[in-house]
C-alpha positions in Angstrom: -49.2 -32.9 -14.4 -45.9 -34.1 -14.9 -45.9 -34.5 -18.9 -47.1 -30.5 -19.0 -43.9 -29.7 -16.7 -41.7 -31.5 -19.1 -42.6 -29.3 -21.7 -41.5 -26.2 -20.0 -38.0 -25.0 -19.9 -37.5 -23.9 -16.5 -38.5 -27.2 -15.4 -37.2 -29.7 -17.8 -33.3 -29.9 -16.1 -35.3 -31.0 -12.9 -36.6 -34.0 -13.8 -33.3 -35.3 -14.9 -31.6 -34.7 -11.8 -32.1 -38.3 -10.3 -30.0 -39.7 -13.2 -27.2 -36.7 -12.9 -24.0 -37.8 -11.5 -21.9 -34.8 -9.9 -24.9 -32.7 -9.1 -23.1 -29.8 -7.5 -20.9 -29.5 -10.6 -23.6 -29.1 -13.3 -23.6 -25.5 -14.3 -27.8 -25.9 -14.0 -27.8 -27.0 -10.2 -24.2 -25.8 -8.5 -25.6 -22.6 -7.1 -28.1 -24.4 -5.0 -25.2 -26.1 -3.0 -23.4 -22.9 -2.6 -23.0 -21.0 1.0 -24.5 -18.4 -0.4 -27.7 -20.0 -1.0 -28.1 -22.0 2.3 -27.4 -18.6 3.9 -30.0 -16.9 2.2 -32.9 -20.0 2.3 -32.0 -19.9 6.0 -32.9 -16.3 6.3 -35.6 -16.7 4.1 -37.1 -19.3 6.5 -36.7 -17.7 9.6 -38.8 -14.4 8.2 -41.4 -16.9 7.4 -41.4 -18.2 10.1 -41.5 -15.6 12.1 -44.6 -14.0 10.4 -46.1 -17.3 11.2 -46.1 -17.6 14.4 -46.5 -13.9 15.1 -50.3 -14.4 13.7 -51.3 -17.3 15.3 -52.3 -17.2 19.0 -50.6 -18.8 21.8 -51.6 -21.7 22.8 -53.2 -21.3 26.5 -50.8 -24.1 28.1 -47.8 -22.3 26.5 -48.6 -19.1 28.4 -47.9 -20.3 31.9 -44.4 -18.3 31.7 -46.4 -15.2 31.1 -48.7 -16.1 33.6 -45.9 -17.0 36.0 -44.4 -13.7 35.7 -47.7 -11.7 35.6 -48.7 -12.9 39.4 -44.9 -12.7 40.4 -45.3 -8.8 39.5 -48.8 -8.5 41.2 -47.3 -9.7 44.3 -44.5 -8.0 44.6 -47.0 -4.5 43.8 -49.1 -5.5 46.3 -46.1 -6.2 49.0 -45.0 -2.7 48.0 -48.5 -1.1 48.3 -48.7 -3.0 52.0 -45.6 -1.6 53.4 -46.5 2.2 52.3 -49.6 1.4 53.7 -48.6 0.4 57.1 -46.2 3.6 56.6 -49.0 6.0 55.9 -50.9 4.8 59.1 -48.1 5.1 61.4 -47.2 8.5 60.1 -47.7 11.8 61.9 -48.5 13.6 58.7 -50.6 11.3 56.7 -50.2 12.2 53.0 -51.2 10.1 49.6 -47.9 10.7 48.6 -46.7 7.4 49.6 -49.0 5.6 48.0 -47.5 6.2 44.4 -46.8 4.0 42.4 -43.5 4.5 39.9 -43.2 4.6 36.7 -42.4 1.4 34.7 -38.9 0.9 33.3 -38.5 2.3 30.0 -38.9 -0.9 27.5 -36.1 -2.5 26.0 -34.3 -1.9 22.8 -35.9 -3.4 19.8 -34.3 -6.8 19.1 -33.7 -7.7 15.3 -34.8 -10.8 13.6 -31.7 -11.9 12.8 -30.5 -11.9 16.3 -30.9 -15.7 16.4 -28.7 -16.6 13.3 -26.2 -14.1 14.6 -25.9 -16.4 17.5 -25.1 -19.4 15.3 -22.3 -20.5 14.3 -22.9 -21.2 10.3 -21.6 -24.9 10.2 -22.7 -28.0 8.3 -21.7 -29.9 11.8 -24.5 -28.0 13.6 -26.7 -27.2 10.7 -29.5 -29.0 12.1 -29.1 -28.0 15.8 -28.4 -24.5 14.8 -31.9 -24.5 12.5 -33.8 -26.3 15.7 -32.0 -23.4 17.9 -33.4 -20.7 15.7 -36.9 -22.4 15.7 -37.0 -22.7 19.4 -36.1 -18.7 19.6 -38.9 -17.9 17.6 -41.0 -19.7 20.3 -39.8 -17.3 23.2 -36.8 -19.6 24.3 -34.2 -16.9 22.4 -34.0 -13.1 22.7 -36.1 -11.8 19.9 -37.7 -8.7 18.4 -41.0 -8.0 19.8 -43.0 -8.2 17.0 -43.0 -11.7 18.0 -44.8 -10.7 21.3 -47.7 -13.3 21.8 -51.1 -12.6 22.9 -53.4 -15.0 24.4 -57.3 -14.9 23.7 -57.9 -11.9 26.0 -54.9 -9.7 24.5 -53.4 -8.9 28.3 -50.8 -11.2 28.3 -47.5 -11.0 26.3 -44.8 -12.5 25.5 -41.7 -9.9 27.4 -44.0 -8.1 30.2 -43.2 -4.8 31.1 -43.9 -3.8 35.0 -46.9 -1.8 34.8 -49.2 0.0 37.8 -51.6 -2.2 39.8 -55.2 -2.2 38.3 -56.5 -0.3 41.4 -57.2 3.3 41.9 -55.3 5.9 40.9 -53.9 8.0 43.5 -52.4 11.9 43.8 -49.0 12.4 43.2 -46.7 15.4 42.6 -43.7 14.3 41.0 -45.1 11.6 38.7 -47.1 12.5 35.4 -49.3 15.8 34.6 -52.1 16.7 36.5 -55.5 18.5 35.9 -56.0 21.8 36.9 -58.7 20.8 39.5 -56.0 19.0 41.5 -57.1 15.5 40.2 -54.8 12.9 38.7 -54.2 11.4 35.6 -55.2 8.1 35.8 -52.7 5.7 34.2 -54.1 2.6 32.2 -52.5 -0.2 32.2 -51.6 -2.1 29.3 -55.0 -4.9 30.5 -56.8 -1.3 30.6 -56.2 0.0 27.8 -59.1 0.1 24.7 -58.4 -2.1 22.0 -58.0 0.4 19.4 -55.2 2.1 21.6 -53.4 -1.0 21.8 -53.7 -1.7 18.2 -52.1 2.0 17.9 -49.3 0.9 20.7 -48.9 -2.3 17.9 -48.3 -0.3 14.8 -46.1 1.9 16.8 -43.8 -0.7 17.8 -43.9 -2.1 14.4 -43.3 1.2 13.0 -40.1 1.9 15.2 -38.7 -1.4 14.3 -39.0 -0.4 10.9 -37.3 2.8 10.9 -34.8 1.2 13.5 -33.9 -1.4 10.4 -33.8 1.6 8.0 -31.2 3.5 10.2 -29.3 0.6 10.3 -29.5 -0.1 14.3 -29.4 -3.4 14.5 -28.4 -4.1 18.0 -27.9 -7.8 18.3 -26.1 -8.1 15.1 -23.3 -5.2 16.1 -22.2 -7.7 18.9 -20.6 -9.7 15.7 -18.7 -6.3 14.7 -15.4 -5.2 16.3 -16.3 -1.4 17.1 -13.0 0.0 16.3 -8.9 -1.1 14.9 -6.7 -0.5 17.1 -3.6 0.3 15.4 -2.0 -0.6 19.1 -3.1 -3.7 19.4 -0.6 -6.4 20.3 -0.3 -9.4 17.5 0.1 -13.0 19.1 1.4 -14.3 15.7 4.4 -16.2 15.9 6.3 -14.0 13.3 7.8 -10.8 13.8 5.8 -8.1 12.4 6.4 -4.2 12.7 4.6 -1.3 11.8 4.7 0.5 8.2 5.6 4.3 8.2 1.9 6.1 8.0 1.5 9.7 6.2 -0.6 11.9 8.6 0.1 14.8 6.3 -3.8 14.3 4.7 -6.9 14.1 6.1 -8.1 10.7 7.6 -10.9 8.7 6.3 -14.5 9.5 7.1 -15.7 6.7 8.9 -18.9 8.2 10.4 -21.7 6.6 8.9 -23.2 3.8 6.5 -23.3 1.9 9.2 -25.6 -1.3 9.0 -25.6 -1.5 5.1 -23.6 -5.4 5.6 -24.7 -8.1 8.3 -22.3 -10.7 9.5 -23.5 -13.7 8.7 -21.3 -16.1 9.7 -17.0 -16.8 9.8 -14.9 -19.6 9.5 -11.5 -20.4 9.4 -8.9 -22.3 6.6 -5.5 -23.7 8.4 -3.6 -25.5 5.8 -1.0 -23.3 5.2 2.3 -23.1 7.4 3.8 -19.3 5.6 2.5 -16.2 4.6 0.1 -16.7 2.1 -0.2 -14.8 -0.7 -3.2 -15.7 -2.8 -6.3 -16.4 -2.1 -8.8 -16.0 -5.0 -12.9 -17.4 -5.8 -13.5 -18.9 -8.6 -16.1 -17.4 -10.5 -19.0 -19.0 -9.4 -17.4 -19.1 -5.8 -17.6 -22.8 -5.6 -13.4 -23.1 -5.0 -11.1 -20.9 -3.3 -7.3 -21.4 -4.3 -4.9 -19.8 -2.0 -1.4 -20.1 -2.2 1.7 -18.8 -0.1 5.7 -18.0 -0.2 6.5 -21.8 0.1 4.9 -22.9 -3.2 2.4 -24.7 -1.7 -1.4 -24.0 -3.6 -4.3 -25.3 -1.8 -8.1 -25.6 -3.5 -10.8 -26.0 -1.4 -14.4 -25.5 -0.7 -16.0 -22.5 1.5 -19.3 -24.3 1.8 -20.7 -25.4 4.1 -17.6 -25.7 6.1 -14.0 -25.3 4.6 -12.8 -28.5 3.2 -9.5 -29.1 1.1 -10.4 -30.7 -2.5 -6.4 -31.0 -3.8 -3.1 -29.0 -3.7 0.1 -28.5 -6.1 3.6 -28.0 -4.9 5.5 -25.6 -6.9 9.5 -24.6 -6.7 9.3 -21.3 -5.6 7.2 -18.6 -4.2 3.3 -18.0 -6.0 3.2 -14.4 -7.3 0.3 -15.0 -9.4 -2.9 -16.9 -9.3 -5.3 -16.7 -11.9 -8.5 -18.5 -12.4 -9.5 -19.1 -16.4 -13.1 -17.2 -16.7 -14.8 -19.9 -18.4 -15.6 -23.4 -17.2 -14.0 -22.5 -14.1 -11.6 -25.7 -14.1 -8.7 -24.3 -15.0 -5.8 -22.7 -12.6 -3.0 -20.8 -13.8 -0.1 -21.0 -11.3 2.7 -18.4 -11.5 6.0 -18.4 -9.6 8.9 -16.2 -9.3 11.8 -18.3 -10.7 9.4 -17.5 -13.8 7.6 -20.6 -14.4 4.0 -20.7 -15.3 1.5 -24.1 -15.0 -1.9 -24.5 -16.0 -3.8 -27.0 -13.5 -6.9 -28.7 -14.0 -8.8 -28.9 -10.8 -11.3 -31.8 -11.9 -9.3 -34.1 -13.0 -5.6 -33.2 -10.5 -3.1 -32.9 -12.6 -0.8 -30.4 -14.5 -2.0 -30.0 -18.1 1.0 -27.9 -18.8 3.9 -26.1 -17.6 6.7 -23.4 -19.3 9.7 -21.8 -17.5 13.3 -20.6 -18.7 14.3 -23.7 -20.1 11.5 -23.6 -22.5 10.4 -19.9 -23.2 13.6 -18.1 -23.8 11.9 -14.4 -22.9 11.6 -15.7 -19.0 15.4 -16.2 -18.6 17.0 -14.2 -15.5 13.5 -12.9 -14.6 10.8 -13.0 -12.2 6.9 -12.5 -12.9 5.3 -10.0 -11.0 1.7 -10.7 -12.3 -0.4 -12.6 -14.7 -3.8 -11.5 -16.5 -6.0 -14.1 -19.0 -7.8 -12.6 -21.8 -11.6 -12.6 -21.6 -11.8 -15.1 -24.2 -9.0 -17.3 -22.6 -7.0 -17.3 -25.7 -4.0 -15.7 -24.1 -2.2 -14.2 -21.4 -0.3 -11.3 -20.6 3.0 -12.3 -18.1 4.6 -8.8 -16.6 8.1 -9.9 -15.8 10.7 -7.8 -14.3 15.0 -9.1 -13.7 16.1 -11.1 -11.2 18.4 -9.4 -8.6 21.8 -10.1 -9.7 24.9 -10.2 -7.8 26.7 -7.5 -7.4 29.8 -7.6 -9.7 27.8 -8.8 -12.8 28.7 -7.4 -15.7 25.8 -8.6 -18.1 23.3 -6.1 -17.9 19.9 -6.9 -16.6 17.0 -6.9 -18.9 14.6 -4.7 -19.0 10.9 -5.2 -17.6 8.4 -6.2 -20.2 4.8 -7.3 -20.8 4.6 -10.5 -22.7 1.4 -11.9 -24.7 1.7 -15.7 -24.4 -1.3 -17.8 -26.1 -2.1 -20.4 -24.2 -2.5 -23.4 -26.6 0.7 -23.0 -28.5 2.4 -21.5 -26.0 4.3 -19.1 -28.0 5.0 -15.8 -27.0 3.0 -13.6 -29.4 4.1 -9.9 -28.4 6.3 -8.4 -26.1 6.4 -4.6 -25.2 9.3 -3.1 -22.8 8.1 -1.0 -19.9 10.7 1.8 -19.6 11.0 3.2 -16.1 9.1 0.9 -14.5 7.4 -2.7 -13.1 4.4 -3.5 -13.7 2.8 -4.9 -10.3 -0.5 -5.2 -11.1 -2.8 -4.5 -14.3 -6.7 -5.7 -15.2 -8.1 -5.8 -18.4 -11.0 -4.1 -19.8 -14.4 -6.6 -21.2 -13.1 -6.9 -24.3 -9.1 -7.4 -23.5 -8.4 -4.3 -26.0 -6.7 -2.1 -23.0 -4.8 -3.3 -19.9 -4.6 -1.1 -17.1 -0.6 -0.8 -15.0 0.2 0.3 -11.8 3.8 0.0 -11.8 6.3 0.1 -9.5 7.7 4.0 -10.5 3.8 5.2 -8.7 2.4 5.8 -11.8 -0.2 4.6 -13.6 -0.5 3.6 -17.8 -3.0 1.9 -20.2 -1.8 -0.4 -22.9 -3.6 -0.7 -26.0 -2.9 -4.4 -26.6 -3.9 -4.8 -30.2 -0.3 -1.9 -31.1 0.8 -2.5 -28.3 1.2 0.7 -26.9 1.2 3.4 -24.3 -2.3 5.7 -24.8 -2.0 7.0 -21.5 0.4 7.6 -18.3 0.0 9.7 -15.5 1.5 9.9 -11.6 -0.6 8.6 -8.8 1.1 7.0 -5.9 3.9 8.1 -3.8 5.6 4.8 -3.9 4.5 1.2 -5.7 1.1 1.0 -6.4 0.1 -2.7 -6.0 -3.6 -3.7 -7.1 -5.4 -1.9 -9.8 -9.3 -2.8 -10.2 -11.6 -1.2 -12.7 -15.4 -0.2 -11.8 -18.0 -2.3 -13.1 -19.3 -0.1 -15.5 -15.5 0.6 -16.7 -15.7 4.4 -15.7 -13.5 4.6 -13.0 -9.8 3.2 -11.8 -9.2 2.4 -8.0 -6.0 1.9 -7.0 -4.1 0.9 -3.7 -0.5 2.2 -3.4 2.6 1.8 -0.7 1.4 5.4 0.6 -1.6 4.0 2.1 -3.9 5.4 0.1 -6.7 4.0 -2.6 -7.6 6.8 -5.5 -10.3 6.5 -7.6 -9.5 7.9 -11.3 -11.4 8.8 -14.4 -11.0 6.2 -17.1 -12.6 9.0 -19.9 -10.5 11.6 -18.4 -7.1 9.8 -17.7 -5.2 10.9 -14.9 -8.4 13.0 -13.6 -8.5 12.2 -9.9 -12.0 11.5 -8.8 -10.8 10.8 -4.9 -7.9 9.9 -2.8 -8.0 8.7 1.0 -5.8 7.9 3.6 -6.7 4.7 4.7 -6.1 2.7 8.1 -2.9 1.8 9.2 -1.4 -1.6 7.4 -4.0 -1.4 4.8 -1.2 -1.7 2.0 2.4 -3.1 2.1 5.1 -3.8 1.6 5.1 -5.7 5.1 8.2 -6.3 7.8 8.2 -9.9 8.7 10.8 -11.0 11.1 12.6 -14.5 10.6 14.9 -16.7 12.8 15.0 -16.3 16.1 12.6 -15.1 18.9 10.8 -12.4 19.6 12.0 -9.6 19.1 15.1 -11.1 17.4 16.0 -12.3 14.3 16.3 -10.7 10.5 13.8 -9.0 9.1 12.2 -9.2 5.4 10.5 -7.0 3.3 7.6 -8.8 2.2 5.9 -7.1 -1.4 2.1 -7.8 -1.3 1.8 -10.0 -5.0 -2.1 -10.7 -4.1 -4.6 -8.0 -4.3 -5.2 -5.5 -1.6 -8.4 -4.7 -1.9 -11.8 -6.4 -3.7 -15.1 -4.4 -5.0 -18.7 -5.2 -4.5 -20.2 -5.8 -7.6 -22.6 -2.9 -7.1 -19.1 -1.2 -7.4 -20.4 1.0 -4.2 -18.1 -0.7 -1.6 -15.1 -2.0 -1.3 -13.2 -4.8 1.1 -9.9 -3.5 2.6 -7.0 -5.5 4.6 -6.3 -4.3 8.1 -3.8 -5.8 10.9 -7.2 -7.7 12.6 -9.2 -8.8 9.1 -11.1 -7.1 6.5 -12.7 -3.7 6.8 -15.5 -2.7 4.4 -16.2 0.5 3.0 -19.0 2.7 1.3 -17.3 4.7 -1.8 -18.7 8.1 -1.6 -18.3 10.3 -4.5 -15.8 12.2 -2.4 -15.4 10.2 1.1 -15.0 6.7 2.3 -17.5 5.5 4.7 -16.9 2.7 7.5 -19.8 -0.3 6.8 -18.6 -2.9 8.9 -15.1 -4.1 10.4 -15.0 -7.7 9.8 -12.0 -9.1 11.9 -11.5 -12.3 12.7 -7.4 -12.1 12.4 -4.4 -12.0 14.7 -1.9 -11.2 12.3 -1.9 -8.9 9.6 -4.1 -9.2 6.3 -2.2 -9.3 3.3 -4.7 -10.4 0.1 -8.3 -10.1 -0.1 -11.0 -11.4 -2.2 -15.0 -11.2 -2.5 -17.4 -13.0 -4.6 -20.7 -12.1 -4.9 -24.1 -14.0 -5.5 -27.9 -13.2 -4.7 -27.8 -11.0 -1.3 -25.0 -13.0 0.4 -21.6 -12.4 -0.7 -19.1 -14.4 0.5 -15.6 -12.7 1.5 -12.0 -14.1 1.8 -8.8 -12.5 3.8 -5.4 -14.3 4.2 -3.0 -12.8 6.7 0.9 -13.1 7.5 0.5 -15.9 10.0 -1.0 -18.6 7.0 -4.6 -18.3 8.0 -7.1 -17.7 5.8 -10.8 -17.0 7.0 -14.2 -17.1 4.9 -16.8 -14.7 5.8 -20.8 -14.7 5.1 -21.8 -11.1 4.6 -25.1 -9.9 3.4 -26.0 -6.6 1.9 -29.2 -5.2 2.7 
């Protein structure tokens, strides 16, 4: 069998894998070792499971909790029948009234199947107790959902008993259930009563609810893992000083009522390397690495999966601004700082391959770089640089901000274009790297057509900065983040068309007040600029991952609302950059916040 597998494509790579050195790094094999995938094979296997042992019967020796139960609830019917009994026979008016029997609890909410992996904490530690855990659920030691419900050979006995009436005779009752109008009563079957074609009804009923329970997104268990609400009054316990931005209420809020359910909370865990506010904290493409950097200099890469784990760090001079991973080959890093200096790191082999700054590139003298965006084919980049702040009593003028083109293996600066009026903060490029899209510090918003370059289009959008630009997938649509606290979606065929605009939550944008020196409540305060971006897209370009002052908050984009989908959390302090890669179902999410910690989140779309 094996020389007619060899001769097929798909399985060719596998039968070299014993020799391969570095498995998780081959481009053929690295998604297998990814969180993503172990998230999803372990979901995978618990649905099969679960359809397993639903079909098989129950072992008769396995069934003496059921039985347990079952005679504990026959006695204490029949204790209950003795005493109205004895009642009946001492009373002066005897009357069948006592004698009936109530009506059984109404059954419990339906459970869902990923109630069990909700209750596990996703880490490489515990994998295999955590997978044993989940195993044992499925055999009745976990809350479940009932479709797991056993039945033994004669069908009466299940696996989460409801009280039900005794066997015996029905008696007359009038307050309980409808009556004939001869005066007899209904008698109530139980569920050992009942015909086998009802109970196969009652079966596909439950199975049905469960169903359209999934559909409507109720997923009880799972919404344990969900803060319900943000306060915007919540105390933080983070060591720094933080106080609240200004918030508009002169628009409408944003619509939070529904798309509930659409993500699932996988699993959280926690990054605590950095000691200052970090800045950046960015996939790489295939989500392998994570490199996150903050306002000391220091950049750390590390792994999400299974567990966070560090793989190397750089030490720069001066605050990151900019982190930018190259899009192919996903090895290289390029570094940004604001005394203007830009390295390129390779993350396989450690080291710095090379580094410019004002001593070398004349055009970054007396300046700062707001922002850096490669070129889809990785031939160049463009810097947006803006002047330092100067002393007062300086009479050389400061230079004006400016986009520069600077290729990357020559490092020459190819073109340069002056922004009048205004900063560049944050820009993208479209597939090709033909237009770049601003958001500049003036509010307003301009495409660059690189190959003139020059200004095609410019239009107003924020009241303030606007700080992160992103494009839609399909390259339709602009969304934008701004100082106002609003995100805007605009018309990339119609410029400066405004397809929506929305008040978000409170402290979902910058710039943010952080105190230093001192304690509490003492001390200077800063005014921190978000330079990482404030919000990521789903790559179905439907929702979107928003920072919040207790983690990240995802939202549905309507085409004229926002929708709350699922408040993440997980923080203490402020989020200030966010990031969210996406593979098969699972999409793994990252949020760093003002007190250095940085958390990775499992989320599933269904």
């Amino acid at each position: 069998m094996a020389p007619d597998l060899q001769s097929q494509s798909e399985w060719r790579e596998w039968f070299i894998l014993p020799y391969l050195k570095g498995v998780e790094e081959n481009p053929s094999f690295a998604m297998y070792f990814t969180r993503q995938w172990q998230d999803t094979l372990l979901v995978s296997l618990h649905n099969f499971l679960a359809v397993v042992f639903q079909s098989i019967e129950l072992p008769t020796l396995a069934s003496y909790r059921d039985e347990a139960s079952k005679i504990a609830r026959l006695q204490e019917e029949n204790e209950l029948l003795r005493v109205r009994l004895a009642a009946l026979t001492t009373s002066d008016q005897p009357t069948l009234e006592l004698l009936t029997i109530p009506d059984p609890p109404p059954p419990q909410h339906l459970m869902d199947d990923f109630y069990n992996i909700a209750q596990e904490a996703p880490s490489s530690d515990n994998q295999l107790k955590s997978l044993k855990t989940i195993l044992f659920g499925l055999g009745g030691g976990l809350p479940t959902s009932p479709i797991l419900g056993r039945r033994g050979a004669g069908g009466a006995v299940t696996a989460s008993p409801q009280p039900s009436p005794s066997a015996g005779p029905a008696t007359p009752s009038s307050n309980q259930g409808p009556s004939s109008s001869s005066g007899h009563p209904v008698v109530r079957r139980t569920s050992s009563q009942a015909p086998a074609e009802e109970k196969k009804r009652m079966r596909s009923s439950s199975v049905a609810s469960m169903s359209s329970s999934r559909n409507s997104g109720e997923h009880i268990p799972v919404k344990r893992l969900v803060q319900s609400t943000v306060s915007s009054t919540r105390p933080s316990r983070s060591p720094t000083k933080i106080r609240p931005q200004d918030e508009s209420t002169s628009s409408t809020k944003t619509d939070i009522t529904s798309d509930k359910g659409s993500f699932l909370l996988l699993g959280q865990e926690g990054y605590y390397e950095h000691r200052a506010v970090v800045t950046h904290a960015v996939f790489n493409p295939s989500g392998t690495l994570v490199a996150s950097a903050d306002i000391d200099g220091v950049v750390k890469l590390w792994s999400p999966s299974p567990f966070p784990k560090t793989h190397c760090g750089v030490v720069v001079k001066s605050a990151v601004t900019a982190v930018e991973w190259l899009p192919r080959g996903e090895r290289f890093l390029l570094i940004a700082t604001k005394a203007a200096t830009l390295r390129l790191f390779d993350t396989r082999d450690k080291k710095t391959v090379w580094e410019i700054g004002p001593d070398t590139c004349p055009v970054l003298k007396d300046q700062r770089i707001m922002g850096v965006r490669m070129s889809p084919g990785e031939g160049n980049a463009v810097v947006s640089v803006a002047p330092r702040v100067r002393p007062q009593g300086t009479s050389t003028p400061p230079a004006q901000p400016a986009l520069h083109t600077i290729d990357m293996k020559s490092l020459k600066v190819e073109s340069s274009y002056r922004i009048e009026g205004g900063v560049v903060n944050g820009c993208i490029m479209n597939h090709n790297g033909g237009l770049l899209v601003c958001g500049c510090n003036d509010g307003s918003m301009r495409i660059i057509d690189l190959r003139c370059p020059d200004v095609i289009a410019s239009w107003p959008a924020h009241q303030g900065e606007v700080f992160t630009v992103r494009l839609s997938p399909q390259e339709n649509n602009i969304y934008t983040i701004g100082s106002d606290n609003r995100f805007a979606c605009w018309s990339m065929a119609q410029t400066g068309a405004r397809v929506m605009d929305h008040v978000l939550h409170e402290r979902a944008a910058g710039p943010f007040l952080v105190g230093v020196g001192g304690v509490a409540g003492s001390g200077r305060s800063v005014l921190l600029r978000p330079y990482g971006p404030l919000f990521a897209l789903h790559q179905d370009g439907e929702h979107v991952l928003t920072c919040s002052s207790t983690g990240p908050i995802v939202y549905k984009v309507g085409e004229s609302s926002l929708e709350q989908a699922l408040v993440v959390g997980g923080h203490k302090s402020p989020i200030v950059t966010v990031d969210w890669c996406n593979a098969l179902q699972c999409g793994t999410s990252v949020a760093a916040a003002l007190d250095g910690s940085v958390t990775v989140a499992t989320l599933m779309h269904q």
